[in-house]
Every structure is written in C-alpha cells, then in structure tokens.
C-alpha positions in Angstrom: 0.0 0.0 0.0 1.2 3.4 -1.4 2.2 4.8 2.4 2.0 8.4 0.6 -2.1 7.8 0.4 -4.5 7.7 3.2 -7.1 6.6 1.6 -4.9 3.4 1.1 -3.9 3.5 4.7 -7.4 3.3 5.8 -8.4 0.6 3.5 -5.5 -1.8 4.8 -7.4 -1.6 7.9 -10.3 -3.8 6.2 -9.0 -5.8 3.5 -8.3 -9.6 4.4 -4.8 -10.0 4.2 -2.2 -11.7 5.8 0.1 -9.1 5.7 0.1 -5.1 4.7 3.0 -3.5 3.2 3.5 -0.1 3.5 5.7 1.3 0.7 8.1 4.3 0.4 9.4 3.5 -2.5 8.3 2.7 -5.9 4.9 3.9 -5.3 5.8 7.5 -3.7 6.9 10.2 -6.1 10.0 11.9 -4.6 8.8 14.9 -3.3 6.3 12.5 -0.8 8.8 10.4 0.2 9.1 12.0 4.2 5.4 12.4 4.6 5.1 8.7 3.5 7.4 7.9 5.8 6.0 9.8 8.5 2.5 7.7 7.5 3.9 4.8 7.4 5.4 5.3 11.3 1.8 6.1 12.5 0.1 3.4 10.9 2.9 1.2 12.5 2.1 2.5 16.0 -1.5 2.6 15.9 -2.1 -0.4 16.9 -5.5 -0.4 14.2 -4.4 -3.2 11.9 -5.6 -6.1 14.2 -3.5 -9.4 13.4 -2.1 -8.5 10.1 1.9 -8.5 10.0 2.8 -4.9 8.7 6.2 -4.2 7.6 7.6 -1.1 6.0 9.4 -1.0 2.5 12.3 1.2 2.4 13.8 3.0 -0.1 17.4 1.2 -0.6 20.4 2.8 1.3 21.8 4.0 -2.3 19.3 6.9 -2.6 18.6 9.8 -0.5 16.0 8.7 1.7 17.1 4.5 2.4 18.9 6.1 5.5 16.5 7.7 6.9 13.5 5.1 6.1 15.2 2.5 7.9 15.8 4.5 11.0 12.6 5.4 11.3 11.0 2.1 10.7 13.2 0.7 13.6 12.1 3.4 15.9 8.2 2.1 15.1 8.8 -0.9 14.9 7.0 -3.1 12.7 7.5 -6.9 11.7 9.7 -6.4 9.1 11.7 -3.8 6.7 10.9 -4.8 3.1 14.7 -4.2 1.7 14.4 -3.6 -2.4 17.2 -4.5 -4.7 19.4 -6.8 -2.0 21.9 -8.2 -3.8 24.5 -9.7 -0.8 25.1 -10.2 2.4 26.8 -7.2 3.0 23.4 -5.0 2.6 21.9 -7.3 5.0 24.5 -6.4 7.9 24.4 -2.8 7.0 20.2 -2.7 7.3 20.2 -5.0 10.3 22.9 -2.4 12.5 20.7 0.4 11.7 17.9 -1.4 12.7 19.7 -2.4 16.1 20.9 1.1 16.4 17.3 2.1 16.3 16.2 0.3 18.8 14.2 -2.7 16.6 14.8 -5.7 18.4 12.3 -8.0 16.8 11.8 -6.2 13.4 13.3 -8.7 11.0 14.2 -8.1 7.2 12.1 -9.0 3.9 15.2 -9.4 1.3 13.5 -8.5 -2.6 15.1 -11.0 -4.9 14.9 -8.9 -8.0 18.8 -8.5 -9.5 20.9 -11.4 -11.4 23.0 -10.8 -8.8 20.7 -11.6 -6.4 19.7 -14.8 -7.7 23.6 -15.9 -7.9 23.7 -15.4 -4.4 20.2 -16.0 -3.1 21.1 -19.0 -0.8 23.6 -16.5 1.2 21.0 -14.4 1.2 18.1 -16.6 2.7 20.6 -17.8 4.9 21.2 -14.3 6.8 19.8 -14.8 10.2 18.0 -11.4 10.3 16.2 -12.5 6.8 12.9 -14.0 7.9 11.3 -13.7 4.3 12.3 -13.8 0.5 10.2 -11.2 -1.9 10.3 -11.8 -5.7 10.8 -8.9 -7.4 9.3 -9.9 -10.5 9.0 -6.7 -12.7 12.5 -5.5 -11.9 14.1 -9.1 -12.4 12.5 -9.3 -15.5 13.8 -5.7 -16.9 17.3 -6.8 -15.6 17.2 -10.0 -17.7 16.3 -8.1 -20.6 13.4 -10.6 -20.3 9.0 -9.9 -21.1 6.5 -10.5 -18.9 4.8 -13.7 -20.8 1.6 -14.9 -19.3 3.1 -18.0 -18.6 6.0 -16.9 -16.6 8.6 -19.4 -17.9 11.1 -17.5 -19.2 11.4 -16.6 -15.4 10.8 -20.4 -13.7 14.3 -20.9 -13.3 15.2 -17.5 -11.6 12.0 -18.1 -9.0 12.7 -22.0 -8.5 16.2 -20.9 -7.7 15.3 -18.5 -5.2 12.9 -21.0 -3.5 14.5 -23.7 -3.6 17.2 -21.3 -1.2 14.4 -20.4 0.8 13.6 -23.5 1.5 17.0 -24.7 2.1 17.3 -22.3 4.9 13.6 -22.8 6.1 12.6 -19.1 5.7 9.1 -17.9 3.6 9.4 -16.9 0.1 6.6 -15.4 -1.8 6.1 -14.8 -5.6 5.9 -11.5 -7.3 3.0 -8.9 -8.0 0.8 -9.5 -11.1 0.4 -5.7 -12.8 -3.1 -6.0 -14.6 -5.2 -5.5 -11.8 -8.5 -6.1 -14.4 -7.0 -9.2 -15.8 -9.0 -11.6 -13.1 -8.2 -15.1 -15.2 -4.8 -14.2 -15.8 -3.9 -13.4 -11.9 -5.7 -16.7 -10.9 -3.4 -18.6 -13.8 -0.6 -17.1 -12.4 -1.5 -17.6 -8.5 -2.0 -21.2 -9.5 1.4 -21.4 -10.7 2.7 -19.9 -7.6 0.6 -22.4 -5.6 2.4 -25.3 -7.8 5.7 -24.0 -8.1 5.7 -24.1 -4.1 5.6 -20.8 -2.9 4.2 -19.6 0.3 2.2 -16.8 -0.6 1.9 -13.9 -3.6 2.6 -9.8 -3.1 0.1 -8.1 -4.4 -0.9 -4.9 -6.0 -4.5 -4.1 -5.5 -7.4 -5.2 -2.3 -9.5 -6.8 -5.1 -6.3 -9.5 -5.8 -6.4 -10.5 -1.7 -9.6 -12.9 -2.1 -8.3 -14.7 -4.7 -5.2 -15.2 -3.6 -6.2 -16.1 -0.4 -8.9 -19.1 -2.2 -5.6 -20.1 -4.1 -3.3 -20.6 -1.1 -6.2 -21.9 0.7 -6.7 -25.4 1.1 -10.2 -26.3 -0.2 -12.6 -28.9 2.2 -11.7 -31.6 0.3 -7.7 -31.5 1.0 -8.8 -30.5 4.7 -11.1 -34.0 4.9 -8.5 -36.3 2.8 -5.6 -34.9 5.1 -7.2 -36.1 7.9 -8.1 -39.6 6.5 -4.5 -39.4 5.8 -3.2 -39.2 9.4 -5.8 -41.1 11.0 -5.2 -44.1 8.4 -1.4 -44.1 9.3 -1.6 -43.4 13.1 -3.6 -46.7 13.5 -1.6 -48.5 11.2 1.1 -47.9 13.1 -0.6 -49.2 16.1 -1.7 -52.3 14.5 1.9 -52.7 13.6 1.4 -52.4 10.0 4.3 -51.3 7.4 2.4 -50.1 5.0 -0.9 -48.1 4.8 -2.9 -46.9 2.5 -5.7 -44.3 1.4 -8.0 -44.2 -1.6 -6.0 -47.4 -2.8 -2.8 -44.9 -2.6 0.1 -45.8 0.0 0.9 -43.5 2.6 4.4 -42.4 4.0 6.3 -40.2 6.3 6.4 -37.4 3.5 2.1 -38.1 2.8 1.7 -37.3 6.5 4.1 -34.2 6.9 2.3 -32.6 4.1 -0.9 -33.8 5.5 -0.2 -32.1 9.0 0.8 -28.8 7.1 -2.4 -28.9 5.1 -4.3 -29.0 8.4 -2.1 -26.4 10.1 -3.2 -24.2 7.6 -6.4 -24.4 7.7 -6.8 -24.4 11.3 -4.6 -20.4 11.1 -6.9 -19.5 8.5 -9.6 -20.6 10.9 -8.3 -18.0 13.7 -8.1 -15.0 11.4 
C-alpha cells in the first residue's frame, strides 16, 4: 500500500490480508517520500491493523531517503523492513545495524530478490539470520534479464525455482511476485495457481481486489482438509496395529504423505483464527 495515500492506509485496515505492506518507495513520487514515511510510522504505532503483519518497505540505502526510512521504521517498529534491490550479504548487515541502532529488536528483514546478482547469491541471502522472508521482485528481475512478462512466466521459472529452492534450504518464507493488470482476473488466478504449484508460500500483491483470490488459491479447499485427515488417522492406527504399510483411496501412505498432511491442516486451522 502506497504509504503516501490515506485513503490506502485506511483501506489496509479492512482488507483480508495476511500481511500489509507499506511502501516508500516505488509507489511515492520523490517529493512524498518524508510524509510517506512519517505515514507509514503512524500506521505502524497505531495499533488499528488487528492481526495483520505490517512491515515497512524502504527505499534502498543508495538513494537519499534508504537512511532515513530504515531508521525510522526501527524506531516504530514493525514486523519487518521490506529491503528492495538486496543483492549480498553485505546490505543485509548494514540494514540489520541500523535497525539495532534504532532500537528494533524484533523487526526482522524482507530481502526482494529482483537482481541477477541476487539470484547468484540468493542462498547466502536466505541464509542471513536477520532475513525471515524472501520477496520476488518480478518486474525489476524481468527488466534486468532483458526478459518480457509472458503470461506463462517461464522465461522466469528458473530464476523463482532458484530462489525457493534457497528459501527452502534455509527454512525461511518466500513469496512470488505482483501480477500488474489489476482487471485481468483469469490471468492473476493462472498465475497464482502457478505460484501455488511451483511451491511458494504466498503472492505480493498490488490491488485489495487481488487479496480474495489469492487467499482461495493458497487456501486449502474442504476436500484437501477431509482427505488430510483420513490421511493421518489411516497411518496413526496403522502404526498401532503394527502395519508397514498403509494406504488411502488405494494410494500408500508415508512419512512425507503425513508431513504434508499435517501442514495442510495447520493451515487451515490459522486460516480458521483470522
């Protein structure tokens, strides 16, 4: 959400997301940037946002205002910074001591994967222990590759399977990029699909109408709720009756079936408490 407008602001307060947010940078024009910021500190502090995890993106350390965004996110301190452009380690440790020097002592750091350079070093990266989540910069990766936005996405699968596959080497969340055409209502559910598939955790997004279908997309649906169930029950007593093998809708069932069983229903049990 654009931090520079309050009507925005206001409208976080309602929308049914998991997390909000605020940006400083590529949605403020320059001359906005300190009220933005100023905005985005309030909204922080206000304590108005009920369970949503808000987090504040700042504008990177290169330009005139990165400084002074991060210092005054850790002074309010939200979840998160949302750090653009992070292309090693090295940005990491220079966010995270300004962040300690203001004071944030639980305000972790959402690293944008969105450079080559990023992706070459993107399991150093998730492996920073003040990163708690990976962003895909989509749009900006794509103009660095000299790449287009297809429909499909898979001129990009390899640069967003490389960065997940690093999140989930050093167990951190890593969700896919924005989709632009906010009236394009087929396309975004094609691509949240995709995200769903490829593995990701969760999708940024760009507009309040793109937060109910990405939340039925990352949603499991009853039928994966009931089955996942069936699943654990089915092995649970196998494994009191002694048996070595179970199975489920004439499908057998392992260690890995019932992990991803139990995740299924942790889901849906936190979607349950929102």
């Amino acid at each position: 959400m654009p931090a520079a407008n309050e009507r925005a602001l206001e409208k976080a307060k309602t929308i049914p997301a998991d997390a909000i947010i605020f940006d400083l940078e590529d949605a403020v024009a320059p001359d906005a940037k300190a009220a933005a910021r100023d905005q985005a500190v309030t909204a922080v502090r206000s304590g108005e946002y009920g369970s949503r995890e808000l987090t504040i993106r700042c504008n990177g350390l290169s330009t005139p205002w990165g400084a002074d965004d991060i210092a005054a996110a850790g002074a309010a301190g939200p979840a998160a910074v949302v750090i653009p452009k992070v292309d090693s380690t090295a940005t990491l440790d220079d966010v995270a001591s300004r962040l300690d020097a203001a004071g944030a002592t639980s305000t972790t750091i959402w690293a944008m994967i969105e450079t080559p350079t990023a992706i070459f070093d993107a399991r150093a990266i998730a492996a920073h222990p003040c990163v708690t989540v990976l962003v895909m910069g989509t749009n900006d990766l794509a103009k660095e590759l000299r790449a287009p936005l297809l429909a499909d996405r898979w001129n990009l699968i390899p640069y967003l399977t490389t960065a997940l596959a690093a999140a989930r080497e050093a167990g951190k969340v890593v969700l896919d990029g924005v989709y632009n055409d906010v009236r394009d209502d087929e396309g975004f559910a094609r691509e949240c699909r995709q995200g769903v598939e490829l593995g990701f955790d969760g999708k940024t997004l760009v507009h309040p109408s793109q937060v109910g279908p990405a939340n039925a997309a990352w949603s499991p649906t009853d039928e994966e709720v009931e089955r996942s169930r069936r699943v654990i029950e089915a092995f649970e007593a196998g494994e009191r009756e002694g048996k070595g093998v179970v199975t489920v809708d004439g499908k057998m069932i392992e260690h890995l079936h019932v992990a991803n069983a139990r995740a299924v229903l942790a889901t849906a049990d936190a979607i349950a408490r929102l």
